[in-house]
Structure formats: C-alpha cells, structure tokens
N, C-alpha and C positions, 0 to 999 in steps of 0.2 A: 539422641533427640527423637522425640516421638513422630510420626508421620503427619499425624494428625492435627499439633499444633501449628505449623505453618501456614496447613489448608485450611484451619479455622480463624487463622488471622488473616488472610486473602479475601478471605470473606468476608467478616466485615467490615473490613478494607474496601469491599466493592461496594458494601451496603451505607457504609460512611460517601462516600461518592458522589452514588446514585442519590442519596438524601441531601447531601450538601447542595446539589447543581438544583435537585428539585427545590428545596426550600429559597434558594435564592431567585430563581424562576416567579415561586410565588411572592416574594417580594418586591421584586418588579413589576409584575402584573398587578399585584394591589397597589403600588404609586399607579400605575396605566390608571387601573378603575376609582381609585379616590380622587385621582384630577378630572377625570372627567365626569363623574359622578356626582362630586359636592361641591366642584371647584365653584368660584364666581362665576355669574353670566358673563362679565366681559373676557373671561379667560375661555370657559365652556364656547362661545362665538369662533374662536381659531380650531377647536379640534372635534370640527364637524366629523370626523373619521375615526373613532376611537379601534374598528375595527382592525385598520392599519397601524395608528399604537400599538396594538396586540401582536397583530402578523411580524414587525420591525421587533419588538422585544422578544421574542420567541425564537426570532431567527438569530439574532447576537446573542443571545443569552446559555441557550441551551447548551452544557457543557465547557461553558468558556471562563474563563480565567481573565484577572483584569486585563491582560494583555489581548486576549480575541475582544474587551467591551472595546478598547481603543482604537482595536484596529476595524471591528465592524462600525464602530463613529466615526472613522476617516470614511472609510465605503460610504459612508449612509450619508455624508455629507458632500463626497462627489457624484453618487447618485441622483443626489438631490440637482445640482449642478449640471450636471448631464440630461437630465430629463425635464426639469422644470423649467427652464430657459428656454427651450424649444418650444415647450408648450405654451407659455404665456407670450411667446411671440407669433405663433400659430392661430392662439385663441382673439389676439388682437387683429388678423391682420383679416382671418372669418368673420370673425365676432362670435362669441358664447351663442345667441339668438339663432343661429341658422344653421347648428350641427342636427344634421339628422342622424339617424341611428349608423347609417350606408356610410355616411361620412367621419361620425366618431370610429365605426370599428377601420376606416380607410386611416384617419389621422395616426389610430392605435398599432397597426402595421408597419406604417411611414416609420415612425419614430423610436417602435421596437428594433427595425432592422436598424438605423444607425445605430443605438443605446451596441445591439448586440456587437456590431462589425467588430472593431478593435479587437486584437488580440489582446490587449495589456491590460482592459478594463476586468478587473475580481471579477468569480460569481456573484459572490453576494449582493458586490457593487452592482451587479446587474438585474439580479432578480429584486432589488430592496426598485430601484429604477423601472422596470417593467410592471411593479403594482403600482407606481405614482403615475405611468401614463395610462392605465387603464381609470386610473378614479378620478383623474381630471377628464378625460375622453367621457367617460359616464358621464359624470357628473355634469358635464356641459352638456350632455344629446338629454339628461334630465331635466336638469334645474336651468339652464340655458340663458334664457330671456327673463329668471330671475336674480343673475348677478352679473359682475363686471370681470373682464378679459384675467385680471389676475387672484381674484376671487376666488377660484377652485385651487391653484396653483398656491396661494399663501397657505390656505387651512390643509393641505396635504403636507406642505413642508413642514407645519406645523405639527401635525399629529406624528409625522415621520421622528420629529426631534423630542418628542416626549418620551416614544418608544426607547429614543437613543439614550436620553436623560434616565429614563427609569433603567435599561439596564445598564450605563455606569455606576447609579446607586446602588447595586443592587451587587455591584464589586467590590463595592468599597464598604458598606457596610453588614453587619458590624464591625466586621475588620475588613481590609484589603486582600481578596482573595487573590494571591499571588503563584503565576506559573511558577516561580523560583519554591516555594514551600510547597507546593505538589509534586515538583520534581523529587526534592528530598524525600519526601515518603514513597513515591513510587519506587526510587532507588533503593530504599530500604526493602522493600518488598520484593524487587529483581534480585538483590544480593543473598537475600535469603536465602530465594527459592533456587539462583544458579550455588548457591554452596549446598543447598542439599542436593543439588544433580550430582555436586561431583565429589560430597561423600561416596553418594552409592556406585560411582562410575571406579573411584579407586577401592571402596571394597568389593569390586565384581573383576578386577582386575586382578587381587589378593588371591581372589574365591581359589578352592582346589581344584572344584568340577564344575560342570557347563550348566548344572541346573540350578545352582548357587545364584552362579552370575546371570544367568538368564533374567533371574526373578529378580537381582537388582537392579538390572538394566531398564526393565519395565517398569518399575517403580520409576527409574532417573525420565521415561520417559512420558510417563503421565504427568509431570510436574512441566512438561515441555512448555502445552501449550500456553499454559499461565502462564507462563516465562515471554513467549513471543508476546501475549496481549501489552505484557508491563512495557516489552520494548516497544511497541507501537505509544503507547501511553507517552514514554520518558521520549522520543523523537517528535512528538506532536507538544509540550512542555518545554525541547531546548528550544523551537522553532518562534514558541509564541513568547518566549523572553526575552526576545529581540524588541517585541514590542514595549516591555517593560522597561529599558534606557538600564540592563545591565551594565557592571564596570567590563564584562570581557567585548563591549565594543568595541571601546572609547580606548582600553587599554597596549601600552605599548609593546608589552610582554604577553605572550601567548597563555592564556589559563586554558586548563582542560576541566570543565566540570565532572561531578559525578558523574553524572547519563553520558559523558564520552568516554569514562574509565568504563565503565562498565558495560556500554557496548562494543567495545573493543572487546573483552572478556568472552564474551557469547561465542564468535568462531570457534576459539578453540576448544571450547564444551563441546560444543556440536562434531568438533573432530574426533573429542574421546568418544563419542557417542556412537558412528561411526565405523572407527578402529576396534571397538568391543562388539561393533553388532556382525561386521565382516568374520571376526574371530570366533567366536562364536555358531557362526554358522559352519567353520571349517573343523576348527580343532580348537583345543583351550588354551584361551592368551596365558593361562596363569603358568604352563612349560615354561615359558623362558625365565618367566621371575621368580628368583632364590630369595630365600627368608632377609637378607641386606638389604635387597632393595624393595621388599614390603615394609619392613620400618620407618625406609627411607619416603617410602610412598604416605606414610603413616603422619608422619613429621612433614611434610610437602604438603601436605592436606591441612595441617596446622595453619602455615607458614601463610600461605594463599588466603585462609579463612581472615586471616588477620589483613589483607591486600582487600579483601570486601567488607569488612568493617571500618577500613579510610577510606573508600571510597565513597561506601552510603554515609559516612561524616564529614566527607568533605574533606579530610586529609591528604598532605600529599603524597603522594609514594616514596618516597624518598626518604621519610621515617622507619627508624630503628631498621637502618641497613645493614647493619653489621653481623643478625642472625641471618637474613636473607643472601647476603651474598658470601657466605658459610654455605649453607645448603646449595646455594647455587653451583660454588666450587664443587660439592660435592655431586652433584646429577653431572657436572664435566666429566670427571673423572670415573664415576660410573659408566658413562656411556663408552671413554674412553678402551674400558676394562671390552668392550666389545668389538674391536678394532678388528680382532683375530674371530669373528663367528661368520660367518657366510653368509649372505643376505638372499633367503629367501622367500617363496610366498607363504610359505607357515608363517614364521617371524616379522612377516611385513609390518602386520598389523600391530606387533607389541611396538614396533619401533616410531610407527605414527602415533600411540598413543604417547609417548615418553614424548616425541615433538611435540603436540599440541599442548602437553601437560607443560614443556620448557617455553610455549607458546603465549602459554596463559600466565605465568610466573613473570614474562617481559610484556605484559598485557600490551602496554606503546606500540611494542612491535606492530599488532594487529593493523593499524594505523599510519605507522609510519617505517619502514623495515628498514630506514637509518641509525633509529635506535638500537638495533643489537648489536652495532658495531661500535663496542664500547670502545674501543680503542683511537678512534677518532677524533682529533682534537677539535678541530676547522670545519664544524659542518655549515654550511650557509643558511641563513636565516631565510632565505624566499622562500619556504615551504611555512612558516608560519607567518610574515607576510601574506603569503597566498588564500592561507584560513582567515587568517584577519578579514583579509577583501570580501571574500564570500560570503561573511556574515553581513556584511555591511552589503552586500549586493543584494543577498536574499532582504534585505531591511528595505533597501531603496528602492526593489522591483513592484513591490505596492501600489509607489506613485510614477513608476515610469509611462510615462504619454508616449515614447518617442517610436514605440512600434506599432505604428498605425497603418502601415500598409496591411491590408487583409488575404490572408490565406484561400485556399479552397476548402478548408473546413471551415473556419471562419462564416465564411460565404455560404454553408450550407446550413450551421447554424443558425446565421443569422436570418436566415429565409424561414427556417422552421420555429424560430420564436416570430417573427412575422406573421405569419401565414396562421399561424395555431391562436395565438392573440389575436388576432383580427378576425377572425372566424369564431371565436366564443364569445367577443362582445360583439358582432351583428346578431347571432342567433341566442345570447343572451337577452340581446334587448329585444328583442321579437319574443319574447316567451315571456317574459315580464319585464318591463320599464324598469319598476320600480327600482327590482331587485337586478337589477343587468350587470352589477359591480362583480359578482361572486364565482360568474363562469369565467371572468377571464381571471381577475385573482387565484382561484383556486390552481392555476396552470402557472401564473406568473412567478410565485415561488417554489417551481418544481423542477426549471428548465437544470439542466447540465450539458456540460460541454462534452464532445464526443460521441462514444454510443452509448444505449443506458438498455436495461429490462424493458421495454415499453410497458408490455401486460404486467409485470411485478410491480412496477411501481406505480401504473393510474389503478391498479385493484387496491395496494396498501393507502394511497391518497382515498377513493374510495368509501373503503371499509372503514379507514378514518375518521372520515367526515362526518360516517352517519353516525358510528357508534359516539361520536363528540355530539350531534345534533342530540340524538335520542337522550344521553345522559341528561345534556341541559333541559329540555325538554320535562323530566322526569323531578329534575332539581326544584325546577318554578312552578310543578302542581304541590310538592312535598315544601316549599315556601311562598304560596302563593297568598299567605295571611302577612308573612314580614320579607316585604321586597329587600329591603338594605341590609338582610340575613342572606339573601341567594347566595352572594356573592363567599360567601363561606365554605358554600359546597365546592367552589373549584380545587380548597384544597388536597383534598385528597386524588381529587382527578389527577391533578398536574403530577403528584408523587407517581401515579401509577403510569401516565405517558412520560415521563421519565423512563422506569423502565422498559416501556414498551418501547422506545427511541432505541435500544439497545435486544430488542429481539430478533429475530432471525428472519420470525413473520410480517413482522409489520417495518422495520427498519427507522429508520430516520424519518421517511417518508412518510409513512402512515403514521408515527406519533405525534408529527409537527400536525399535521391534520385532526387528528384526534383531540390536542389541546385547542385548536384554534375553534374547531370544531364548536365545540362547550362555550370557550371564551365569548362567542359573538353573541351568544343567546343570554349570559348570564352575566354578564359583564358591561350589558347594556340596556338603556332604558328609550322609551319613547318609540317605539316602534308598534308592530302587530302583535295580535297574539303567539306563544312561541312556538306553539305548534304551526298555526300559518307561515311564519319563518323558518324554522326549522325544515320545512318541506319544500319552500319556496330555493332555498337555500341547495339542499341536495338535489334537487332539479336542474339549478342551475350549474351547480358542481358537478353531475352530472353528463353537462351537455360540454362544460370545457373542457373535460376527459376524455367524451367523445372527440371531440373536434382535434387534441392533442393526438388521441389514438390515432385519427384518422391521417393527421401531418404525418406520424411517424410512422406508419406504415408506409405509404405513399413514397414521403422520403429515403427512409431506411426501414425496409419489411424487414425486419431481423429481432428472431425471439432471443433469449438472452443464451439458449442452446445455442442456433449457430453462433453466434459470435463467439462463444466456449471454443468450439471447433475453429472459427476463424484464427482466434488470439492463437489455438493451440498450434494450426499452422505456423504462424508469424514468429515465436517462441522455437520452434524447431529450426526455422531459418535461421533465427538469431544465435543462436547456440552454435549451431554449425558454421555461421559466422564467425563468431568468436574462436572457436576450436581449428580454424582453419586459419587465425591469426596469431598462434603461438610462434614462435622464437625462441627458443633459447637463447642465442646469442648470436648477433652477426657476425664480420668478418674483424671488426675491430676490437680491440682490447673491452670494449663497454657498451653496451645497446644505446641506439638513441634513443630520448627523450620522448621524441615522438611516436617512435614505436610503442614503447610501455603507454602513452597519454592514450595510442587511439585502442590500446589491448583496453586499457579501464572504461573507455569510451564504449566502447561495445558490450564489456562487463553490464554498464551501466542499462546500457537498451536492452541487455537479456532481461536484467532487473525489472526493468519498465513492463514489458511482455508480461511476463511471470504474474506482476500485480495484477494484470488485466485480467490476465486468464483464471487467474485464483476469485476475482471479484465475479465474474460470468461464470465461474464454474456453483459459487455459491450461490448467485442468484435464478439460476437456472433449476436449480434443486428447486425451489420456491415458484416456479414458474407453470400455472395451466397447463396441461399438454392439448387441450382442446381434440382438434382431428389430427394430430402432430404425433410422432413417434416418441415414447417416452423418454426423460432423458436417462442416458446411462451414467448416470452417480459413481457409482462402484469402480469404475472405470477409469473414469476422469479423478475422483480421488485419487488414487495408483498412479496415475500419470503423474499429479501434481506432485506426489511425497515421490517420487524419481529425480522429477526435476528441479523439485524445490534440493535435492543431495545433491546433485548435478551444480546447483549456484554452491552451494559450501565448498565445494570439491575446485570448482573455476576457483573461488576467492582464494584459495590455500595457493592453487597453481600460480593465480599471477603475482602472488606474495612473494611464492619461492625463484619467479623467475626475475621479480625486482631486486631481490635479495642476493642472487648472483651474479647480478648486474654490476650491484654496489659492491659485491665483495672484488670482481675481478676490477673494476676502476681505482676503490682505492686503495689498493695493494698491489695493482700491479701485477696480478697472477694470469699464468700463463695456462689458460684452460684450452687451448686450439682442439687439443688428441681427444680432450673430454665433450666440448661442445661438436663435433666432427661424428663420434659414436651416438651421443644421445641425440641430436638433428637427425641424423639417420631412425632411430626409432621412432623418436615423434612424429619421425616424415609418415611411416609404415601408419601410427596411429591414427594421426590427421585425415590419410586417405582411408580410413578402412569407417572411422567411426564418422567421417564428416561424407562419405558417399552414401554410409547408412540413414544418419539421418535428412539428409539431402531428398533423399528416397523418402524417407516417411514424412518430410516437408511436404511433398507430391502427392503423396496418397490422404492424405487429410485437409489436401487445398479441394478436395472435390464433392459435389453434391450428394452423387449418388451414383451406384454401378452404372442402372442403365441411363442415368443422364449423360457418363463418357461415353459409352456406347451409342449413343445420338450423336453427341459431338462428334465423333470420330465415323459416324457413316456419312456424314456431311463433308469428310472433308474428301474429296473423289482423287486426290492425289494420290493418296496412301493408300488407296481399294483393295490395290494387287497385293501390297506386304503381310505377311502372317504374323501379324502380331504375337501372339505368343511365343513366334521362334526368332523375335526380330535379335539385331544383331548388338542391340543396345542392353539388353539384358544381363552380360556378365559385368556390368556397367553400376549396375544400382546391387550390389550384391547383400544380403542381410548376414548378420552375423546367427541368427537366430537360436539352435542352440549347440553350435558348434564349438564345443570346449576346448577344441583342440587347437584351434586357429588363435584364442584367449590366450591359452598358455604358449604358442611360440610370439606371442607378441611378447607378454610379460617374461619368457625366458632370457629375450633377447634383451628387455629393459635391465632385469639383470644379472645375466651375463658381463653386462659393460658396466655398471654399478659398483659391481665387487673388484673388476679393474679396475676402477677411476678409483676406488676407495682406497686401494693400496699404492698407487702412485701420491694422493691426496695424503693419506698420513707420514707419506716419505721425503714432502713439501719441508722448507726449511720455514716454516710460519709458528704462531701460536697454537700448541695444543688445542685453547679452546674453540680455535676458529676451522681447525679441523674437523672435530666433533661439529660445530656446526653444520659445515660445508657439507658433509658426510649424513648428517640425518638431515638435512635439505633435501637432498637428491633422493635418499631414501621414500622422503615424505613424498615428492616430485611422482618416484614410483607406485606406491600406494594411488596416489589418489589418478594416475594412468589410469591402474588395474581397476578403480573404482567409476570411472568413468566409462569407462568399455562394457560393465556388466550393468551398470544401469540403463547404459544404451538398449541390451539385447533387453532389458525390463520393459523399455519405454516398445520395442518392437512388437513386442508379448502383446503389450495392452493396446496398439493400435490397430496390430490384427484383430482383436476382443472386439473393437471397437465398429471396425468394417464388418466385420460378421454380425453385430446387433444390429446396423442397421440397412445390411443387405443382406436379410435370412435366407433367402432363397437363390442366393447366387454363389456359388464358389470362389474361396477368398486365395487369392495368390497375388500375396503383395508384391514381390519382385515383379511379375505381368501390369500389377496395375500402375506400378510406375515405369515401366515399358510405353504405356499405352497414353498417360499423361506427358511424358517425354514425346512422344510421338505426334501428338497434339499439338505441340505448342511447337514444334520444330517450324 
C-alpha cells in the first residue's frame, strides 16, 4: 500500500469537514439574515436583535452535528429561562424609565453572578444567558422610557429562538447531519491509519537490522498524530449521540459501537510502539524472532486487518471465528515454545511487543480484562449494567439542577463574570450609548470555567473582531450600488473562519469573533454608516477586553506559561500519587473492588492533569512574552511526550494488575510466594521512583530561586541550619544518571520473574492461561523498566527547565527540594 494514499484521503477527509460545517453555517446564517431582512413587519417587530440571532447560531452551529443543534436548543432555552425571568421581573419592579447607565451595568452584575453560580448550569447554557442580560440591561439604560417592562425581554427571547430555529435547519437539511454517520467515516479513517501503524510496526519487527526498523518506526510514527486528532473526533461523535435517541440507550443488551472497538485497539499500538522504540535503542528486536514466527507475524497482520474492517463496518467481532481462533492457538503455543529462554532486559522488549500484539487481537480486553478469561462461564452482567447507567448519566447530567450548592471556584467564577460584565457595560455606555451592547457581548460569549490564556485569548477575540469589522467594512464599499447582494460576500468569509476556528493562531476564539465580526455589518440594515460602526464596534470590543483583562489579572494574574508550570506541578503529584497506589495483590486470595476503583480513580485525575497541562503548554507557545521570560517550548514538549508514555505505561499496569486479580479469584490460584517477591520489588520501585518524583513535585511548585531564597531568609527559625548539608537530603534522592541503581532494580524484577515463571508453568492449569499469566508479568516488567527511565527523562528535562529560567544560579535539584522541604516544614 502506497504511503501516500492514505495521507491523501485524510485530507480531504479534513477538507470535506471543514466545508461541510462551513457551508451549513452559511445556511443558517442566510435563514438568520432572510428573516430578518425581508421578513414581514409584524415578524421584523420581535427580532429587534438580529445581531444576537448571529452570535446564538454561530455558537450551536459551528462544528455540530444534529445532536450539539439539540442539545445547544435545550441550553438556549433554559438560558432563556434562567435569565429572562429575572429580568422582566427586575425591569417591572424599577420600571424600564429609570435604569441609568450605573444601574444597568449594576443589574448586569447582579444577575450574571446568579446565571454564573450553579455548578450544573452548561457553558453554553451560560454564556447564550450572559448576552441576553446584557441586551436587555442595555436596551433598557437606551430605549427605557420608550417601551414596557417586558418589551426588551420578549424581542431577545425572540431573536435568541431564531438563532436556535436557524441552526436546527441548518442540521437537518438537506439531509440530517448525524453524529452516528460522522462517526462511521471518522472510524474508517482511524482504522485505516492504525493498520497502516501496525503494518510498518510488524515489518520493523521482521527487519534484520536496526536501520531498516528505525525508518519504519518513524514512518508508524508520523501517521500517530492523525491517529490521536481521529480519536478526539470519534470520542466527541460517541458522546454527542446520546443526544440523537440512539438504540444503545434504551437497549437491554450491551452494544459496543465502532468508536469503542477501536478505541480499545489504540493501547496496544501505542505498546508496539514503545516495545520497538525501547529495542531499538538497545539491541535489535528482530534476534529473537526466527523466520516461523515472521510468517506468523505476517498472517497475524492479515488476521487483525480483517478485525479493522468490521469494526469501521460496524461488524461484530465474533465473525468468521474459526481462522482467528486457529491463529490465536497458534501465538499460545508459540509463546509456549518460550517457556525454557530466560527472561531478560535484551528480550523484554520482544516479549511486550507479542503481548500488546495478543492485546490487540482480544481488542475487548483493553476495556474489560474479563474478557480474556475465556473460560468463564458465569460472568456478572453489572459491569454492563454499569456502562448502560453511564450513558444515560452523561445524558441526564445536562438537565441536572440538583447541584446547586456553589464551590469555591464556582464563587470565583462567578465574581469574575460579574465583575468583568458589569464593568464593560458601565464603561461601554459612557463611551457611546448607542452602541453600549458590544463591550459587554463581545466578553459575554468568551467566559470559561476554570483557568484560561487570558492574553491569548482577549488578542485572538481581538484580532478577530477587527479583521471581521475591516472585511465587512470593505464588502459594503465593493456593494455599496446592490445592498441585498452584500450579503453574498459573507460566503466565502465564513468558509475561511471555519478554518481559521481550527488554527493554532487564532483558535476557536478568534474565529467565532472573526465571523460575527463581518456578520454584524453585513448582515444588517438600518443602522450608521459601516465604517462609523465598524469603529464604534472595536472600540467598544475593545474596552470589554480591557475590562476582561483587567478582571482576570486582578483575579487570576496568570499567563498561560505559569499555569504550564502550575499543571506540570499538579500532574507530577498526581502520578506519584497513583504510582504510590499500586498493589499487586493483598493478603487475600483477590484484590478488593475498591482498591482497583480508587487505582482507576486516580488513573483517571493523572488524565485530567495531563489534558491541562497539554492545553497550557500549547497555548503558552502562542502567548506574548511581553517583559516576561520566554517560554521554553522544547522543554515542555519533552516533558509532555514522557508523560503522555508514562499514562500508556500506568494504563498497561493497571490492566495487568486487574488481570491478576481476576485470574487468582476465579481460579482459585495460589499466588502468595509470587505476590510476596514482586510487592517486595514494586515496594523498592514505589520508593525510589515516587520520592523522585515527589522531589521534582517540589522543585517546579516554585517561582523562582531567589524567591525561595526570600522565603526561606524570613523564616528565622531555620537561620542556624545549612541548608545544603541538611539532614533531609538523602531523602529526596534523583535517580539521575545512574545506570546502575536501573539495573539492580530491574535485575531483581527479574530475577523473581523467571522463578515465578517456572513454578507458574508447573501449575496444574490450562497451558493457555499459563502463557498468559507469564507474559502478564513479563509485560508488568517491561513497563516497571519503562517507567523508571522516563522518570530519570522527565528529571533531565526539569533541571533544563530550572536552568532556563535561573541562568545565573546554580542548579542542584536534590538542594532545591531540601530547601522547599524545609520551608514548608
């Protein structure tokens, strides 16, 4: 298969996409602007606000599938709910007549901080909410004493439900654009691109020599990233077809879609991946493997191929089983044939690769590690029950109200959409009446929860705004003979903020800006000239940028660098968290329940970290340095590709430790002498690699050298101690690059390995369950050894790190978590 057809069908695979989402965008927008445009006068009377039709369909629409139009017209109509009810009982009880400017942007504060409090309320639901109390708050300090208490509040709800109307149409025709038939093609496209990974993964396994394999490895690895965007794509597609009233709701039997076949599939790729790059850098995997088992490799490659063409059809696995569990006996009995070779660090690697490869062949596994215990008649249906509920939870958390008690983020939220709205419409309307709607809009649909880029994203809102004014601007002198032709020019804008919604530069942020940008000038009639608007406009966009900037400094000074740093803190706790919560096995025949829940439970928060730190690392790259130290890139990438191996490597471990959970429960096997030697090793590991990074937790929780060095001359207790000889030092120890300390851990791993392996085949069990049992543990070892060395990776790069940006102080990380320990004692 050529290399290059794939890549060329990925591509226009992106370009069908990007043009699908756009053109149905401009769909919607032309229902927005033909209703409000030529509609009747009695209809034209309710959508005095067409610019908020615009803002509401641009916000549902962009990228959404009929399932986000559904689910942003639920938001948009308890939005509406949320916000409009307060106001028209507000506006009754003032009266419209007597809001001054002091008192709309007061009202506009009041009623942002409830709208924000709840935790339960969506964003969307919230930011669609926060531009309906800014344009009634306006609209009343404007037009006030020219209409009646619910007068602003109907024609907003109105224009809000046009928005919603146009982009439902705008799903369903021509056809219903369905999450369910976008999943399919995007699975077709992940299936693709993981069988070409692991074409080239088993002929680099084949290869004779290490320069063979090198260059198909990189090859398998270029094809990566496309591979990860598909699976963000087919997770954001199973998630929104919940909204479409699929049958695997409602249904009584457990179905697994494509996008769950096949994200199951991806671990074990990423293990060949891995296990070849490890080997590779040592010696060549292809030693162990004789010409049998490259056939077999050969026909295995087949066999799988055919496992990704029912799954991107939607087949079930269970078809034509009779070649597959043929081949399957036969990788038993091969591995079998290894019972007698000695297990060490040369061969680690080939024997993790044969695991992930038997990994991916029982793809379920990945998923559920009940399924490789074919032998089991009686397994309990609450684990699919359990997925059952989960779907239907994520379905029903939407509309849950019932968590309305407010957090302390919540509460700080809520203050800074407060505070930031109410301050751009006072100083909106001090700067022009007319136009006072635009500084606080433009902030209204920007807000997010938690922490964000501040400077990245009020530069891309920004740069948006004007390059959308300037366009329109340009549009209506170049139609300024056929007005009811302007409307023409938006299409091509909209294709092109399409992709700009997907650049790097401008984001989300800035493209949503950029079309609304255009849409308000060109999209509407009856106003100023559009240069007068258009200027009026980014002045006052402008000022609620500022006034945002100025919230979020205030509240959270934080450029999207530290928080890089912060998350990467958090993410090293969390890790060592998790690594400090392994188990093998406790005293009883079976691990509890709750042990393995709270090992996945924590899995789960390294995960959450990880996203963060990957989202701040990348916006950070994108970020002003101003007078600010520049960021180190290079760095932070390197860290990330450690720890992003570092989650594949945990996900493998706590596979393999639920896995012998289940073997020793339902079989009954008596592992004591074997769970007794390897506790003792993991114990050695735990401590060595979770004091490490404990210690690099400590050295990246801190500002800067000499801001410890202030904190620590304040504190007059410790005056007398010498810190650098204190006695806490062999405490925080670095593995850094001592090779030697590596391999008495991994000797010892297996050392007791290749004992348990020959007591383990002497078991009176099934052959097959041996061979399992045996390259479990192996794999168990593997990804020890591979955790240890990305540790002393992850050590490398945060001394890199202190040294960038304390050039002029000498870096001794063991001392500086001495002296942070000391600190906080």
């Amino acid at each position: 298969m050529s290399s290059t057809e794939p890549r060329t069908g990925r591509t226009r695979a992106v370009w069908r996409v990007r043009l699908g989402s756009a053109l149905r965008t401009i769909l919607a927008c032309t229902i927005v602007g033909c209703t409000t445009l030529y509609s009747p006068a009695s209809v034209k009377h309710f959508l005095r606000y067409p610019a908020f039709s615009y803002a509401t369909t641009i916000l549902i629409v962009s990228d959404a599938t009929l399932g986000d139009a559904l689910r942003g017209c639920l938001h948009a109509m308890f939005a509406t709910i949320q916000a409009l009810l307060p106001s028209m009982l507000c506006l009754w009880v003032i009266g419209p007549a007597r809001f001054t400017n002091e008192l709309a942007a007061l009202a506009v504060a009041t009623n942002a901080f409830l709208v924000a409090l709840p935790d339960s309320t969506q964003l969307m639901c919230k930011r669609i909410a926060f531009g309906q109390i800014v344009i009634v708050y306006v609209g009343a300090a404007i037009d006030g004493a020219k209409d009646r208490a619910i007068t602003h509040p109907i024609h907003v709800a109105s224009s809000t439900a046009l928005g919603v109307l146009a982009s439902l149409l705008a799903m369903l025709l021509p056809y219903p654009h369905l999450a369910f038939y976008e999943l399919q093609k995007t699975c077709q496209l992940y299936a693709e691109n993981a069988f070409e990974r692991l074409e080239y993964f088993i002929n680099a396994i084949s290869a004779q020599d290490n320069t063979t394999a090198r260059d198909l490895i990189s090859q398998a690895m270029s094809l990566s990233k496309a591979g990860a965007k598909l699976l963000q794509s087919i997770k954001k597609n199973m998630d929104v077809m919940q909204w479409e009233r699929p049958p695997t709701i409602f249904s009584k039997t457990r179905y697994i879609n494509p996008g769950e076949k096949l994200l199951h599939m991806e671990l074990p790729i990423r293990g060949m991946e891995m296990a070849l790059n490890c080997s590779t850098a040592s010696s060549c995997i292809g030693s162990m493997i004789d010409e049998e088992l490259r056939e077999f490799l050969r026909s295995m490659k087949v066999q799988i191929g055919q496992k990704f063409v029912r799954a991107k059809c939607s087949m079930p696995f269970d078809a034509t089983m009779t070649l597959l569990e043929t081949k399957e006996q036969f990788l038993d009995m091969y591995l079998w044939k290894f019972r007698n070779i000695s297990i060490t660090q040369e061969n680690l690697s080939a024997f993790f690769f044969l695991y992930s490869l038997k990994l991916l062949d029982d793809s379920p596994i990945a998923q559920d590690p009940q399924c490789a215990l074919e032998y089991t008649q009686n397994i309990d249906t609450e684990e699919s029950s359990d997925s059952q509920n989960q779907a239907m939870g994520s379905f029903n958390r939407t509309w849950s109200t019932l968590d309305i008690f407010p957090t302390s983020q919540s509460l700080v939220f809520a203050f800074k959409c407060s505070l930031s709205l109410g301050l751009a419409v006072l100083f909106g309307l001090m700067y022009n009446k007319e136009n006072g709607y635009w500084s606080g809009l433009t902030i209204a649909i920007s807000f997010v929860t938690g922490q964000q880029a501040t400077f990245t994203v009020a530069n891309a809102r920004a740069q948006g705004t004007a390059m959308g004014s300037v366009y329109g601007i340009l549009c209506c002198y170049i139609f300024q003979r056929f007005e009811d032709l302007r409307f023409l020019a938006m299409l091509p804008w909209i294709i092109f903020t399409n992709f700009l919604m997907h650049s790097r530069m401008y984001g989300q942020a800035g493209g949503i800006s950029a079309v609304i940008g255009a849409l308000l000038i060109l999209g509407r009639t009856n106003y100023t000239s559009p240069s007068e608007f258009a200027i009026a406009r980014i002045s006052e966009a402008c000022i609620g940028l500022i006034c945002f900037l100025i919230v979020e400094i205030l509240l959270n000074p934080a450029r999207a660098a530290t928080l890089a740093k912060t998350e990467l803190s958090k993410t090293l706790g969390a890790l060592q968290d998790w690594i400090n919560s392994i188990v093998l096995c406790s005293n009883q025949k079976n691990m509890p329940a709750s042990t393995l829940q709270a090992l996945r439970e924590k899995q789960n928060k390294l995960k959450t970290h990880f996203n963060d730190l990957e989202k701040f690392i990348s916006e950070a790259g994108l970020e002003p340095n101003f007078w600010f130290l520049p960021f180190h890139g290079p760095c932070y990438g390197k860290l990330l590709e450690s720890l992003s191996k570092m989650l594949d490597l945990i996900s493998f471990v706590t596979y393999k430790i639920e896995f012998l959970s289940q073997v020793s429960k339902r079989f009954a096997l008596d592992f004591n002498e074997l769970h007794e030697h390897m506790n003792d090793d993991l114990e050695l590991f735990k401590e060595r690699v979770g004091s490490s990074l404990k210690h690099l937790e400590k050295v990246t929780s801190i500002k800067s050298l000499a801001a410890l060095e202030k904190e620590l001359q304040k504190k007059v207790m410790f005056q007398d101690i010498e810190l650098g000889n204190s006695p806490n030092v062999n405490a925080f120890r670095l593995f850094g690059t001592n090779e030697e300390e590596v391999e008495n851990i991994m000797s010892s791993f297996l050392r007791h390995l290749n004992e348990e392996a020959d007591k383990i085949y002497a078991k009176a069990i099934e052959e097959k369950l041996k061979s399992q049992i045996v390259l479990c543990l192996t794999g168990l070892s593997f990804c020890i050894g591979c955790l240890i060395r990305e540790t002393m990776e992850i050590e490398k790069e945060v001394k890199e790190l202190v040294k960038w940006e304390n050039p002029t102080n000498h870096v001794n990380l063991n001392e500086i978590s001495c002296k942070v320990n000391t600190l906080h004692t």
